[in-house]
C-alpha positions, -999 to 999 in steps of 0.1 A, spaced: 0 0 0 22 28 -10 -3 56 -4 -7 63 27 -19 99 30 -55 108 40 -62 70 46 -72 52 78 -51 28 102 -67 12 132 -39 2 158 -43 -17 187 -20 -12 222 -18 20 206 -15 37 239 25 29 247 56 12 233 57 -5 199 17 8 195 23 41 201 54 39 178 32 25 144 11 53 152 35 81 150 51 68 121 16 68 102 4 96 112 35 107 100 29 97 69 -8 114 67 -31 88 80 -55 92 101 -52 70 134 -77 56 156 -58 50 190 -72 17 204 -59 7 237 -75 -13 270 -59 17 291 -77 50 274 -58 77 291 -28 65 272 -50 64 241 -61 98 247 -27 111 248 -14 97 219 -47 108 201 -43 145 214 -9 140 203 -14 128 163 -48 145 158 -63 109 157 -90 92 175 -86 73 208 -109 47 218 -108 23 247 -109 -17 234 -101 -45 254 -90 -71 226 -104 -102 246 -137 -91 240 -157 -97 207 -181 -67 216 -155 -43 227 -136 -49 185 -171 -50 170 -179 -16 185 -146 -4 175 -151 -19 141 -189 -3 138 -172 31 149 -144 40 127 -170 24 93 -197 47 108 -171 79 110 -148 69 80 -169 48 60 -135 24 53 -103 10 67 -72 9 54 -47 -1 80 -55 -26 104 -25 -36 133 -34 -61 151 -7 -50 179 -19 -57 216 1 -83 237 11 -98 267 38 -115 284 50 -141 308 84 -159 317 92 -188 333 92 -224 330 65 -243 311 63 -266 341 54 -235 361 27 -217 339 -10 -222 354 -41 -228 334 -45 -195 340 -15 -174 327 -24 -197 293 -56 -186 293 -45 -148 300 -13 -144 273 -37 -167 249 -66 -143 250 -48 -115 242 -21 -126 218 -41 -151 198 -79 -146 204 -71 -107 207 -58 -112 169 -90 -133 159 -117 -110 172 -99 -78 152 -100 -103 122 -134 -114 127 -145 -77 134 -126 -57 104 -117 -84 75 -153 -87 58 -153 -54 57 -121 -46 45 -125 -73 20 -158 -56 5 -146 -23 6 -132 -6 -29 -87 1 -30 -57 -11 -14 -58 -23 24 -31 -39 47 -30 -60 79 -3 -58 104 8 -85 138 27 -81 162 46 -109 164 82 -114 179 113 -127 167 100 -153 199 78 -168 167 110 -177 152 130 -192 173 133 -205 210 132 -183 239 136 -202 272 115 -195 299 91 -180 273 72 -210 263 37 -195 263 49 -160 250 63 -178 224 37 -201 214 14 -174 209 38 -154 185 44 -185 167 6 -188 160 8 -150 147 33 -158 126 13 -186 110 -22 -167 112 1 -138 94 17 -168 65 -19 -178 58 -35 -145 58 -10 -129 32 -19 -159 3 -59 -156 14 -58 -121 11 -37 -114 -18 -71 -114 -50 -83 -91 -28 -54 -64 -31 -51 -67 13 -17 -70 23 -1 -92 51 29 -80 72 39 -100 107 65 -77 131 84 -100 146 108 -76 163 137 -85 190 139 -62 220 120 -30 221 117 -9 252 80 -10 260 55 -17 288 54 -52 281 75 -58 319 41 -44 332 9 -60 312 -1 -76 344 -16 -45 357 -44 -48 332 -46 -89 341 -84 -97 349 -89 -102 381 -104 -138 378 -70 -153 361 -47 -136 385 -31 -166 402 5 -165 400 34 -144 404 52 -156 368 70 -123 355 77 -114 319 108 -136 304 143 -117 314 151 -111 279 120 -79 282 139 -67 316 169 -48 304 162 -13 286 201 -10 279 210 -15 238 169 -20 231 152 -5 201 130 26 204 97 19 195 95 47 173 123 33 150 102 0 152 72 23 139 91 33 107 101 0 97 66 -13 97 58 17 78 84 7 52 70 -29 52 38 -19 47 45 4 17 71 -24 5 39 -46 12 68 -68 27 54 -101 49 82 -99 75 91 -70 91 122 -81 119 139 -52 133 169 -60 152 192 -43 174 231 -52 171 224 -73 205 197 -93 190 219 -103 158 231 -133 176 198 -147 170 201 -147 139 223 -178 136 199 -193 162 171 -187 134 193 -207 108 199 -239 126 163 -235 136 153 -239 96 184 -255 88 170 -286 111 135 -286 97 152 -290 61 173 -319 75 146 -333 89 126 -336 55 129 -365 30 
């Protein structure tokens, strides 16, 4: 989708961190930017900020995207950009997890992902021009992350969600792009705060590779290169910093396996 200006993007976890960053860097580019976020005074200020539209959605719940959805067709009639960015986090053995923090990270991470699909894609599909779809994933969807098991199992499902969406999508002039960046300073360390109350049994933190701001990427750089990717109409977007480019060998003899595996 190379032209961007005086179009629509709807960005979810828009409030702070990688959210916040996509939403800048459209805006930037002239869109217009409906701010979605579970916490809406953080949506609010990034809305006051980009001259966009901030609106409180909790992902996990089908009526909460369906309202959004209804909203931005009834006030723009059409949606051009749809990032499917919310997420959650937990670290820690897989031994350890409770029915509960699977539950939690799966509702946002996965379901989350589904109801915005289920919400915005018929729509998008019938509407006339160019549209694109963004997820978050994480370079976590690519290759393994210990004590991130269900983190990681969730971007994993993103990225396949992301593989099968792109060659769906494609006679319908939608394009697919899955973020799978490494570390990014965000409030990811903190997602707990908006756990529900009812799946709040455990004391699991996020995985230690979220804990250390030093040498992480600013979400606004992350913002730009999604940008690119969507103009590029590129299916992986995986911004690295120089830290992170160890994994990248880790990502070969990830595939490299799965090749030598095959007859």
């Amino acid at each position: 989708m190379k032209d961007l200006a005086g179009k629509v993007a709807v960005i979810t976890g828009a409030g702070s961190g990688i959210g916040r960053g996509m939403a800048r860097a459209f805006a930037g580019a002239g869109m217009h930017v409906v701010v979605a976020d579970v916490e809406l005074d953080a949506a609010e200020a990034v809305a006051r900020e980009l001259n966009g539209t901030a609106v409180r959605v909790d992902v996990t719940k089908p009526g909460d995207v369906r309202a959004l959805a209804d909203q931005v067709y009834r006030e723009h009639g059409a949606v051009h950009l749809l990032c499917n960015n919310a997420g959650v986090a937990l670290g820690g053995p897989l031994s350890d997890m409770t029915h509960d923090d699977w539950r939690w990270v799966v509702s946002v991470n996965i379901e989350g992902v589904a109801n915005c699909l289920t919400a915005f894609l018929p729509r998008m599909k019938a509407q006339d021009g160019e549209a694109h779809i963004v997820n978050t994933g994480s370079i976590a969807g690519l290759v393994t992350i210990p004590e991130g098991g269900i983190y990681a199992a969730t971007k994993y499902a993103v990225v396949a969600i992301s593989e099968t969406l792109r060659a769906e999508l494609a006679p319908h002039n939608i394009g697919v792009t899955v973020l799978c960046p490494g570390s990014v300073r965000t409030n990811i360390l903190g997602a707990a705060r908006n756990r529900p109350d009812d799946l709040k049994d455990t004391t699991v933190e996020a995985p230690a590779e979220f804990s250390d701001p030093v040498g992480m990427m600013d979400p606004d750089q992350v913002g730009l290169e999604v940008r690119d990717a969507v103009i590029a109409n590129a299916l992986y977007s995986i911004p690295l910093t120089e830290g992170n480019k160890v994994l990248i060998p880790m990502v070969q003899a990830r595939f490299d396996a799965i090749m030598k595996a095959m007859p």
